[in-house]
TIVO-2410 file (N, C-alpha, C; in nm, 3 decimals):
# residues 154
REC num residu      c1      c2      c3 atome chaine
REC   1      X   7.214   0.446  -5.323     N      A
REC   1      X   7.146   0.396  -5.209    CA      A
REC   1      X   7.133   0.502  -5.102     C      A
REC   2      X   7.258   0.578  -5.131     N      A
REC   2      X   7.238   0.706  -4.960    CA      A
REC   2      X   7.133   0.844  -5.048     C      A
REC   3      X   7.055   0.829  -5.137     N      A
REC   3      X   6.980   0.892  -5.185    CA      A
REC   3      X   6.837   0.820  -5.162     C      A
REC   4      X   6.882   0.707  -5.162     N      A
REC   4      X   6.715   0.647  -5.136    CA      A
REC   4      X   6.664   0.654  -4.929     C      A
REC   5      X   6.800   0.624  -4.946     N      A
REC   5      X   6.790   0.600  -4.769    CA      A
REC   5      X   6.731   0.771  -4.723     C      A
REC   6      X   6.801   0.865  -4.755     N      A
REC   6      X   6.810   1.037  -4.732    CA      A
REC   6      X   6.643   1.043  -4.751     C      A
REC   7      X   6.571   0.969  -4.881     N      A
REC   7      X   6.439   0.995  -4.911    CA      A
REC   7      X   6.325   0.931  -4.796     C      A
REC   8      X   6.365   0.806  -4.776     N      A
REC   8      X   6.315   0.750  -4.646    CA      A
REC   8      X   6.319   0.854  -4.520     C      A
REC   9      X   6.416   0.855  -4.491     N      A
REC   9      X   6.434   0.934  -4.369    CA      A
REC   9      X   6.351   1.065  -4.374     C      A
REC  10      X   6.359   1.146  -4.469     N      A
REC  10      X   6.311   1.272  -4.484    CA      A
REC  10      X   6.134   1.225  -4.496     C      A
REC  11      X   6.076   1.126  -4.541     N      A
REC  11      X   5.931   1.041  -4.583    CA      A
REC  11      X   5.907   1.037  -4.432     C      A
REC  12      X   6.000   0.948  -4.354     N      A
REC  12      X   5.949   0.921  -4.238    CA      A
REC  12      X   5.960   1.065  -4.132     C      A
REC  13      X   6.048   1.133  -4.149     N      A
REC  13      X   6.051   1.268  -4.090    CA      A
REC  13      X   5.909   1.364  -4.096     C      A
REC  14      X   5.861   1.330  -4.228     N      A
REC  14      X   5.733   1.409  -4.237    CA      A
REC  14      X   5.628   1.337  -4.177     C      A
REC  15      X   5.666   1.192  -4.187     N      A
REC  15      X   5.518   1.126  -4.107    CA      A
REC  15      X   5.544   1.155  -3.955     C      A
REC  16      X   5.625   1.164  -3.931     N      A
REC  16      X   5.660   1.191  -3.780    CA      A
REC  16      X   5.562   1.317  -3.716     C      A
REC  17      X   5.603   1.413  -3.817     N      A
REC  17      X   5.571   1.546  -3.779    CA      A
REC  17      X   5.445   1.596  -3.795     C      A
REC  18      X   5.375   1.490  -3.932     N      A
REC  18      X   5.227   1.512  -3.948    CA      A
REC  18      X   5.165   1.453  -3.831     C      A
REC  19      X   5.203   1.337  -3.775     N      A
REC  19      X   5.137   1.274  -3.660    CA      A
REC  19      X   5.189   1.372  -3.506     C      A
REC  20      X   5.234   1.437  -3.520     N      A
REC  20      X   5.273   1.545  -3.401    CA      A
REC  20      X   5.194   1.681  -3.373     C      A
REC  21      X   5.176   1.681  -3.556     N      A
REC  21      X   5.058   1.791  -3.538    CA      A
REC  21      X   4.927   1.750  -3.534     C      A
REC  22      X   4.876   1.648  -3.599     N      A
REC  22      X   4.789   1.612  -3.558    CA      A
REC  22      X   4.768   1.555  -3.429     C      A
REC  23      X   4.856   1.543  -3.344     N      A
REC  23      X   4.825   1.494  -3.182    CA      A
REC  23      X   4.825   1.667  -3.139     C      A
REC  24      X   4.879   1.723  -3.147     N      A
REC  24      X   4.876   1.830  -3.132    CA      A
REC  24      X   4.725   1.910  -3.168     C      A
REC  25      X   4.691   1.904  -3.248     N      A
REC  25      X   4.558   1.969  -3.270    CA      A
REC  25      X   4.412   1.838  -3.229     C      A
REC  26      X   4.421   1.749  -3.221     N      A
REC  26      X   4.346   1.687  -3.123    CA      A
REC  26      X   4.318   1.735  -3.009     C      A
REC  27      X   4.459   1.727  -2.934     N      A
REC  27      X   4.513   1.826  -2.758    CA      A
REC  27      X   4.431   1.925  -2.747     C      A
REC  28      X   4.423   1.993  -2.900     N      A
REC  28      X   4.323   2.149  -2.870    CA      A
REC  28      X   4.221   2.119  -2.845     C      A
REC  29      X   4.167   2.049  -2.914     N      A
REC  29      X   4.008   2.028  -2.978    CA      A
REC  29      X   3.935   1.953  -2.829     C      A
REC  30      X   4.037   1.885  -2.799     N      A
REC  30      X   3.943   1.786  -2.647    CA      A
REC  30      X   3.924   1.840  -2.566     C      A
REC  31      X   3.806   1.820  -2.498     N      A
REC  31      X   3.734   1.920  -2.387    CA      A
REC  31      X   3.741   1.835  -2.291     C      A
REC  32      X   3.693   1.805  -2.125     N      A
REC  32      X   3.630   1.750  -2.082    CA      A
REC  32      X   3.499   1.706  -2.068     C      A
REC  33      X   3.447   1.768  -2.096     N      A
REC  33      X   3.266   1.721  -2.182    CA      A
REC  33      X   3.298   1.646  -2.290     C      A
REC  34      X   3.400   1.623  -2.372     N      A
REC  34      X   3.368   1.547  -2.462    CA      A
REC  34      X   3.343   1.379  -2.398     C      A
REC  35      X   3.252   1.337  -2.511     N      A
REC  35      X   3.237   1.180  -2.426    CA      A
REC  35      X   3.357   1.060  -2.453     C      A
REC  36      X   3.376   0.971  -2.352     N      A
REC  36      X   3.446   0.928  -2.338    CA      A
REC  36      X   3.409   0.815  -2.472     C      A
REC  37      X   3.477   0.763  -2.509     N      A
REC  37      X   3.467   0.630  -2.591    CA      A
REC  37      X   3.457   0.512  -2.524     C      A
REC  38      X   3.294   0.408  -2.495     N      A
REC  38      X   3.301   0.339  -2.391    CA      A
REC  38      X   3.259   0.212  -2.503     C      A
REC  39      X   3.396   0.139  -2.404     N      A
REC  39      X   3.396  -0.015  -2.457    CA      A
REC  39      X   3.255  -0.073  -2.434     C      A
REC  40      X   3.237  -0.264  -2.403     N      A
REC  40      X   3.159  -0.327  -2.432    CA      A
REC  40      X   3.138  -0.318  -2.286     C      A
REC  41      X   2.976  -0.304  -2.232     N      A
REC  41      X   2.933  -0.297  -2.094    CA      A
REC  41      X   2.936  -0.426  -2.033     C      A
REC  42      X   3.029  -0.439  -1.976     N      A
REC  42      X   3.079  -0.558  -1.867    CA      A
REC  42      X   2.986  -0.565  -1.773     C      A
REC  43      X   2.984  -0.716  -1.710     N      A
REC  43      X   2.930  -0.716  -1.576    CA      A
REC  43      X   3.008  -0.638  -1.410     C      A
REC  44      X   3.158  -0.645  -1.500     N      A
REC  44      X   3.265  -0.589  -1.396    CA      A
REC  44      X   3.248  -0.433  -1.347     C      A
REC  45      X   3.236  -0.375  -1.520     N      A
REC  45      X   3.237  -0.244  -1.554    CA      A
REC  45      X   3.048  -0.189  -1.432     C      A
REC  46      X   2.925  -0.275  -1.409     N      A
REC  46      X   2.809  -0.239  -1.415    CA      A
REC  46      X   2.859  -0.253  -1.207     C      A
REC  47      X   2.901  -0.342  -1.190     N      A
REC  47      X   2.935  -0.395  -1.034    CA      A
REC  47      X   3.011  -0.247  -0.950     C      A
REC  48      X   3.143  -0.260  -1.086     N      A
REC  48      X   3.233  -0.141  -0.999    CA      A
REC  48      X   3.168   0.038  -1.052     C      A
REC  49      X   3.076   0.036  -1.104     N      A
REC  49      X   3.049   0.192  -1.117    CA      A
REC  49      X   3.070   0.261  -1.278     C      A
REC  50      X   3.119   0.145  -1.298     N      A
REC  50      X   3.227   0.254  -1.411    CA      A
REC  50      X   3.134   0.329  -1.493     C      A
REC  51      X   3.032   0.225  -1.562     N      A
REC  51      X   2.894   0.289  -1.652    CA      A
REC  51      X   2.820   0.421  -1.636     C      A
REC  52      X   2.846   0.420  -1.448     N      A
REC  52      X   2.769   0.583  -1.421    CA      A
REC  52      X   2.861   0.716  -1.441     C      A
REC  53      X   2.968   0.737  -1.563     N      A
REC  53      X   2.996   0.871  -1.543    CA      A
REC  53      X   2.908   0.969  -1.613     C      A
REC  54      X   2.965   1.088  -1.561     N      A
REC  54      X   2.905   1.224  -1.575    CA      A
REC  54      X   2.811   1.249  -1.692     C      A
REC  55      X   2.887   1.207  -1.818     N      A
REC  55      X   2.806   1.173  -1.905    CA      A
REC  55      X   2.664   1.111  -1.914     C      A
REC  56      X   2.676   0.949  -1.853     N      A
REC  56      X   2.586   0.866  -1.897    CA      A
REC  56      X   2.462   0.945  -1.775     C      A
REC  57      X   2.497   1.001  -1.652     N      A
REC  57      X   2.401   1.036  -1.562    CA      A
REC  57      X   2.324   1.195  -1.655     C      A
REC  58      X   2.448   1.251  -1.711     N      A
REC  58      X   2.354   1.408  -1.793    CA      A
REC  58      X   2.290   1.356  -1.897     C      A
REC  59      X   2.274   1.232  -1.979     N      A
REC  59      X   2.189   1.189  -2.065    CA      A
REC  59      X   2.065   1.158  -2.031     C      A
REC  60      X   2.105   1.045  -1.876     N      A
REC  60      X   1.972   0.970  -1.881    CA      A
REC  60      X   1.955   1.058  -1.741     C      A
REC  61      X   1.957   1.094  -1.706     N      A
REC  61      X   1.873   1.192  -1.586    CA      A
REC  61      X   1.694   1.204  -1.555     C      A
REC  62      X   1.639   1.237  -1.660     N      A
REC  62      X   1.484   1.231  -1.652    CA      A
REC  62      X   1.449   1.105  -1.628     C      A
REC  63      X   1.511   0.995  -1.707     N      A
REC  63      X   1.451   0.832  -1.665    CA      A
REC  63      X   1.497   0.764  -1.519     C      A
REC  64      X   1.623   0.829  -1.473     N      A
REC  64      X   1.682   0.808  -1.338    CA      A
REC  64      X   1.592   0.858  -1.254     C      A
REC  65      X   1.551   0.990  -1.243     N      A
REC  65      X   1.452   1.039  -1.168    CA      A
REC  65      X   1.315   0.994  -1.211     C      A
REC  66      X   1.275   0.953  -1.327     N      A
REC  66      X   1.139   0.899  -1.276    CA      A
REC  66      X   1.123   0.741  -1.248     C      A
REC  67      X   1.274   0.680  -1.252     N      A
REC  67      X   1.264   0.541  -1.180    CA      A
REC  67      X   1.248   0.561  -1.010     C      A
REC  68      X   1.343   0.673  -0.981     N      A
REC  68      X   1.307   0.679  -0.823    CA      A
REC  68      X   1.196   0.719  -0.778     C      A
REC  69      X   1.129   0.793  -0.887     N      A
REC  69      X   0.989   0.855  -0.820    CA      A
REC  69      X   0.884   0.737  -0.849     C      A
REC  70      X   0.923   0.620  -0.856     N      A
REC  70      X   0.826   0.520  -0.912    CA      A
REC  70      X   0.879   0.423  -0.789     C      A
REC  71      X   0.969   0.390  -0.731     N      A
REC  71      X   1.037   0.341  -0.676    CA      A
REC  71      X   0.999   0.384  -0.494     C      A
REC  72      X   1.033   0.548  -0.481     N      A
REC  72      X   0.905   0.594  -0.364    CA      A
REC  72      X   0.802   0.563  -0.366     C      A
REC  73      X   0.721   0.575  -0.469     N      A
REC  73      X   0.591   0.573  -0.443    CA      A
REC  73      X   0.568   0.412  -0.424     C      A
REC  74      X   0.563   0.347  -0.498     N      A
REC  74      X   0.557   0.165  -0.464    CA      A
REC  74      X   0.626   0.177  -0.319     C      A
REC  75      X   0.706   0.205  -0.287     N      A
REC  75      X   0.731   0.161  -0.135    CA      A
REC  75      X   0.590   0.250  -0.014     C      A
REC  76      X   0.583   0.351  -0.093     N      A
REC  76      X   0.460   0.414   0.024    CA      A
REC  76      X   0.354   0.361  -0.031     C      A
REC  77      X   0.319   0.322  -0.136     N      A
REC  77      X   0.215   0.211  -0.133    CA      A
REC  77      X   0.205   0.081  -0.074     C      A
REC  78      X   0.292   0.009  -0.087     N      A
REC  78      X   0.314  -0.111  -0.003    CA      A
REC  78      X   0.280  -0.075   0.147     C      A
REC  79      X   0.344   0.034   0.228     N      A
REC  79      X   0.376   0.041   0.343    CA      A
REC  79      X   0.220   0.103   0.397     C      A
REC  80      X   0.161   0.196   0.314     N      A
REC  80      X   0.024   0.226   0.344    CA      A
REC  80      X  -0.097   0.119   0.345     C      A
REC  81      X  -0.061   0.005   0.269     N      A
REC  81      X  -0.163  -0.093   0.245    CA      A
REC  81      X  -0.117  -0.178   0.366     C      A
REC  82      X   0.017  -0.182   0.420     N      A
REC  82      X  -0.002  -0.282   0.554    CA      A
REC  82      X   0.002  -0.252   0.647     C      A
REC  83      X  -0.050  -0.117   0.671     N      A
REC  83      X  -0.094  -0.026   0.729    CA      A
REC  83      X  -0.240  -0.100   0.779     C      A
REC  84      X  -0.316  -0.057   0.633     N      A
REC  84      X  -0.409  -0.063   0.645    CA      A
REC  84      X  -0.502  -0.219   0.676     C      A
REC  85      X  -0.408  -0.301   0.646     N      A
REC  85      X  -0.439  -0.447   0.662    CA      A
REC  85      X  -0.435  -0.456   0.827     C      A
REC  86      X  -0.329  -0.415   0.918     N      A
REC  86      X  -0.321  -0.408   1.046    CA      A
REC  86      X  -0.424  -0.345   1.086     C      A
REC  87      X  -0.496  -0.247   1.031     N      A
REC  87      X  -0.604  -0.160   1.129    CA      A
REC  87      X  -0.721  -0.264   1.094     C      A
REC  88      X  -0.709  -0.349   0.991     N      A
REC  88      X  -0.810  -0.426   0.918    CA      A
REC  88      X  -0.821  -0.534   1.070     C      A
REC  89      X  -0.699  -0.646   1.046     N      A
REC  89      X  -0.712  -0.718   1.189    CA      A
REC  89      X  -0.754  -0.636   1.279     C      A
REC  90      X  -0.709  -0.528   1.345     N      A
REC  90      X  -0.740  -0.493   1.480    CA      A
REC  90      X  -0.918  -0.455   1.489     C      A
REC  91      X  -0.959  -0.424   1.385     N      A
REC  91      X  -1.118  -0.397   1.376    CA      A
REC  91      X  -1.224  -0.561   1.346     C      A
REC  92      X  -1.119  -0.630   1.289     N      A
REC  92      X  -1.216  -0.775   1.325    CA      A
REC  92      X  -1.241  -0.803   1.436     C      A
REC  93      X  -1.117  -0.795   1.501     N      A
REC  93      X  -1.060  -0.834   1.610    CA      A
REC  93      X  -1.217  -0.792   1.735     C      A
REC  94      X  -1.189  -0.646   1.733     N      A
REC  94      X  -1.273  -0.534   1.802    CA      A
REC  94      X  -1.434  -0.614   1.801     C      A
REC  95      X  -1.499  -0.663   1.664     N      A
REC  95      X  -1.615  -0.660   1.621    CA      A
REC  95      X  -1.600  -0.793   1.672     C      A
REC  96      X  -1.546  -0.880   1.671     N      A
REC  96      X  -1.559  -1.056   1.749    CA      A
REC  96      X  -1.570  -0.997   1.853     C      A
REC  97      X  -1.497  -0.970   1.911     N      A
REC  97      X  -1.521  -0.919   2.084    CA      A
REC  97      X  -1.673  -0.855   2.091     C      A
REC  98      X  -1.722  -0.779   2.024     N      A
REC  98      X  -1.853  -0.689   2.045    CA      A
REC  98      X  -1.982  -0.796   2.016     C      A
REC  99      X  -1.926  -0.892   1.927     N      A
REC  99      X  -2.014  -1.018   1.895    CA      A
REC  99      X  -2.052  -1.112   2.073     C      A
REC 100      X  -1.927  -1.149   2.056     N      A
REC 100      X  -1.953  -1.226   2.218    CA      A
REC 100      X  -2.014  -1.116   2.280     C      A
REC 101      X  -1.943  -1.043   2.310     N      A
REC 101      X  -2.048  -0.950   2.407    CA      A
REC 101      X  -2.221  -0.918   2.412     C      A
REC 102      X  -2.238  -0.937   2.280     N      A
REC 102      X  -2.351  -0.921   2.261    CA      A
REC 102      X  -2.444  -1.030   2.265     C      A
REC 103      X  -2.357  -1.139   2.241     N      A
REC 103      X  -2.464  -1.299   2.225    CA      A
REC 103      X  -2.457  -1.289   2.426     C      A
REC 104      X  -2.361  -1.247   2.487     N      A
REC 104      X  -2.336  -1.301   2.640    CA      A
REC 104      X  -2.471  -1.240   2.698     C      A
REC 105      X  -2.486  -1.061   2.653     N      A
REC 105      X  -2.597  -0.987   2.712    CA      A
REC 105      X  -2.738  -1.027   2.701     C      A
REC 106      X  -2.733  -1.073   2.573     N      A
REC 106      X  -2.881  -1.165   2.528    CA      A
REC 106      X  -2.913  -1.272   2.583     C      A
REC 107      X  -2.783  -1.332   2.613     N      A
REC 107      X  -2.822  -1.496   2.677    CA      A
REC 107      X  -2.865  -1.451   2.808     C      A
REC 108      X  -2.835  -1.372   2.879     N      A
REC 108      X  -2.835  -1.314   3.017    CA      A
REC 108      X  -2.967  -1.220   3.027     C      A
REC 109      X  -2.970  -1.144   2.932     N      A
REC 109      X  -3.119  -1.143   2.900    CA      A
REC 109      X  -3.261  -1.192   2.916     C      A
REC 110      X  -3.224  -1.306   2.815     N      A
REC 110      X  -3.292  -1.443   2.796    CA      A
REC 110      X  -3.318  -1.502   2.923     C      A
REC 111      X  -3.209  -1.536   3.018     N      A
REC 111      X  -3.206  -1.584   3.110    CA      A
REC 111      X  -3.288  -1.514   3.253     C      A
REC 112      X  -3.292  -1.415   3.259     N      A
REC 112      X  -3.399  -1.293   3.351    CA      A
REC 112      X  -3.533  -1.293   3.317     C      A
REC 113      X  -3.527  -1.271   3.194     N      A
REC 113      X  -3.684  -1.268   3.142    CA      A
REC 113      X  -3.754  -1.400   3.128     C      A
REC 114      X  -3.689  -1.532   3.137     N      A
REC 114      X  -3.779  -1.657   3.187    CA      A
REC 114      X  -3.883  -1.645   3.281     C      A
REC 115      X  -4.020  -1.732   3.228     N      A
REC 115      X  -4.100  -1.696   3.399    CA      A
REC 115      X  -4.024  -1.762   3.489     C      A
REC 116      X  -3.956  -1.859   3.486     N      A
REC 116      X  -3.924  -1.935   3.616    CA      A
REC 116      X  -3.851  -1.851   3.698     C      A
REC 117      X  -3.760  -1.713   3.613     N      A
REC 117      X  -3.680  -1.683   3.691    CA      A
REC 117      X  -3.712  -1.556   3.741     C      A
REC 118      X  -3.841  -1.508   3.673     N      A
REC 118      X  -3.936  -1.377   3.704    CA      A
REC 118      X  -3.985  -1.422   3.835     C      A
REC 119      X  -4.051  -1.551   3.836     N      A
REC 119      X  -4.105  -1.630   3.945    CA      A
REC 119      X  -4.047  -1.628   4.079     C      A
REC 120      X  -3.904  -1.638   4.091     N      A
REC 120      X  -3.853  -1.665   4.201    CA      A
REC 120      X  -3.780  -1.518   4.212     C      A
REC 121      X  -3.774  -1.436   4.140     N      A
REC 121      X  -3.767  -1.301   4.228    CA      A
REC 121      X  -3.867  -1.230   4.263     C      A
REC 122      X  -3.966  -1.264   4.241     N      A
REC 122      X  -4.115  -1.210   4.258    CA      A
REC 122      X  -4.081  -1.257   4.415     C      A
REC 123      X  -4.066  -1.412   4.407     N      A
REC 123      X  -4.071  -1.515   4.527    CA      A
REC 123      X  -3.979  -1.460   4.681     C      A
REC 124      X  -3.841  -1.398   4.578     N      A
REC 124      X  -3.738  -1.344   4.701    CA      A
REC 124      X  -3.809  -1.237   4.756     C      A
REC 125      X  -3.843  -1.135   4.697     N      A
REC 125      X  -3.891  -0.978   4.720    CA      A
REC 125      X  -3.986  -0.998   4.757     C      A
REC 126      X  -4.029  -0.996   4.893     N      A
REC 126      X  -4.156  -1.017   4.941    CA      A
REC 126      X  -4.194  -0.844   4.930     C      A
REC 127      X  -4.188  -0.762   4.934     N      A
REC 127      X  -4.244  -0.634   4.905    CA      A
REC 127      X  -4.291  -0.600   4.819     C      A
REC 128      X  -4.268  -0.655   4.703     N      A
REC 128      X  -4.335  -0.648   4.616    CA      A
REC 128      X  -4.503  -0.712   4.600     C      A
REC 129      X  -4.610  -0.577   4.504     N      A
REC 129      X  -4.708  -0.611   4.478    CA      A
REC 129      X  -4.763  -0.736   4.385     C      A
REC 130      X  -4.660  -0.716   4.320     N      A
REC 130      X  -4.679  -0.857   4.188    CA      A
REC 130      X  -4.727  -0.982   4.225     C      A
REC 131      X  -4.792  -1.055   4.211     N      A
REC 131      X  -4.837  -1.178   4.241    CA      A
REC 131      X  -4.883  -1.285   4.130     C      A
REC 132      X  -4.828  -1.396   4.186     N      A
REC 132      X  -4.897  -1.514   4.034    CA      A
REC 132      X  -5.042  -1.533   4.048     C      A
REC 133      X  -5.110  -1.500   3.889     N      A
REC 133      X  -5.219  -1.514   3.925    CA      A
REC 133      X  -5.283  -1.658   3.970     C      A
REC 134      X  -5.386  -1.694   4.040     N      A
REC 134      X  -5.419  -1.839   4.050    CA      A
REC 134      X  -5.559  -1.879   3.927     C      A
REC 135      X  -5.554  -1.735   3.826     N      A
REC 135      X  -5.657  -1.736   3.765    CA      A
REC 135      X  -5.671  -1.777   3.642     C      A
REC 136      X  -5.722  -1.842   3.529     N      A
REC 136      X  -5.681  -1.841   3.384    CA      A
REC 136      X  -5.681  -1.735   3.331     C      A
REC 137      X  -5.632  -1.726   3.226     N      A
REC 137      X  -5.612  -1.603   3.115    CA      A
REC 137      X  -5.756  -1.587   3.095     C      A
REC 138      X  -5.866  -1.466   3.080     N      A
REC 138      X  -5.970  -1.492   2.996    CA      A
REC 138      X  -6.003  -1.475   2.825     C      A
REC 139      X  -6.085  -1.521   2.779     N      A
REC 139      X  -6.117  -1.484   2.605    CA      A
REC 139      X  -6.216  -1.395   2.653     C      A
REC 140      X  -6.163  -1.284   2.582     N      A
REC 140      X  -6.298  -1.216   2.494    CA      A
REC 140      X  -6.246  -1.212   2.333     C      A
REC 141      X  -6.398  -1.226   2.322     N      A
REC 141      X  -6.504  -1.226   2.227    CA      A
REC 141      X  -6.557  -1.075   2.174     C      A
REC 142      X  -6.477  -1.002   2.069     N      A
REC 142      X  -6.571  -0.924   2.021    CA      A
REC 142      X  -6.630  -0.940   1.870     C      A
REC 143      X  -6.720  -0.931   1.868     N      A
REC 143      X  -6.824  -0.875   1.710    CA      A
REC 143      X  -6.777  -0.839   1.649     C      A
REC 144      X  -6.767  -0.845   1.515     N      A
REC 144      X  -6.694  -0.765   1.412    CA      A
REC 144      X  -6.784  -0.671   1.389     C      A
REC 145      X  -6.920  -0.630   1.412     N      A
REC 145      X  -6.973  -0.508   1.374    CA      A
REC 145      X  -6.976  -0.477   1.546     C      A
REC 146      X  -6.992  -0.390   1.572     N      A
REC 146      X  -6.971  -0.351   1.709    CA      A
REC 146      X  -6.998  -0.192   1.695     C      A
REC 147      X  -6.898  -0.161   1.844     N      A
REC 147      X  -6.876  -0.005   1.872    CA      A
REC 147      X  -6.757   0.030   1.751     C      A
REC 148      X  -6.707  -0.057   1.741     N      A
REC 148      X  -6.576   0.021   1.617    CA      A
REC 148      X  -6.568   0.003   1.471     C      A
REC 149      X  -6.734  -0.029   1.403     N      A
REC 149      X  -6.733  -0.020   1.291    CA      A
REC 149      X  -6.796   0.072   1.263     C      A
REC 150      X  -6.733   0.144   1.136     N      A
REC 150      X  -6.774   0.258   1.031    CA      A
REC 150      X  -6.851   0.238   0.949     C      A
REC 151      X  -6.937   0.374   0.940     N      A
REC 151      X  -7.036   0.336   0.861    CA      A
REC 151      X  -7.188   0.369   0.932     C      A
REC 152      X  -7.231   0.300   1.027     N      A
REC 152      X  -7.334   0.277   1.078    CA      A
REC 152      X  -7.370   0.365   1.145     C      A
REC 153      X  -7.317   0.449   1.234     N      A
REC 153      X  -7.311   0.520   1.336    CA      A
REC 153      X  -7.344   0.657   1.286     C      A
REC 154      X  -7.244   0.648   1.189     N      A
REC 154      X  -7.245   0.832   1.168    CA      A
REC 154      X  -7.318   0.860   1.049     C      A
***
């Protein structure tokens, strides 16, 4: 039995020592660049950071940067278009105002150029030559062959 036991011991002595060197030459071999061995992606693991090491950012780098450059630009698009919606109101805005203004000048217009109201500044301004006529309008009457048809004359 102290021959079998001696064989054990010396069996387990070598497993000891094979697993010593092999931890041992692992020790060599591991770098810090090597990648880490990553469990199952948690919601915990995505909350507290853990997913972004050094690694996973030197892999995906080109798609990180062209999410942000997609990410700027949609925000300066958004921000340029309500931009442009504000200059939009303020130019309706502008053109209603230029509308009234313009129906006000016409009505006021309108309102001067009436005879009644030609009439009674004629009426205030006594210096003036203008006078209502007391006469009718007359007709003339011209010929359709006359002084101004072609043809005949020359």
């Amino acid at each position: 039995m102290a021959d079998e036991e001696k064989d054990l011991q010396e069996e387990q002595m070598t497993r000891e020592q094979k697993a010593l060197e092999k931890l041992k030459e692992i020790k060599q071999n591991v770098r810090e660049d090597d990648s880490v061995p990553v469990g199952a992606l948690t919601l915990r693991k995505i909350l507290g950071g853990d997913f972004l090491s050094a690694d996973f950012v030197r892999r995906n780098i080109w798609p990180l940067v062209l999410v942000v450059l997609f990410t700027v630009v949609y925000v300066a698009f958004r921000y340029q278009c309500q931009q442009d919606m504000i200059q939009i109101d303020k130019l309706e805005n502008e053109l209603k105002d230029a509308k009234y203004k313009a129906l006000s000048s016409s009505s006021t217009l309108t309102e001067r150029c009436r005879e009644s109201q030609v009439l009674r500044t004629l009426r205030e301004n006594h210096d003036s030559l203008l006078h209502i006529s007391t006469q009718p309008p007359y007709i003339i009457n011209v010929p359709k062959q006359g002084l101004f048809s072609r043809g005949e004359n020359e």
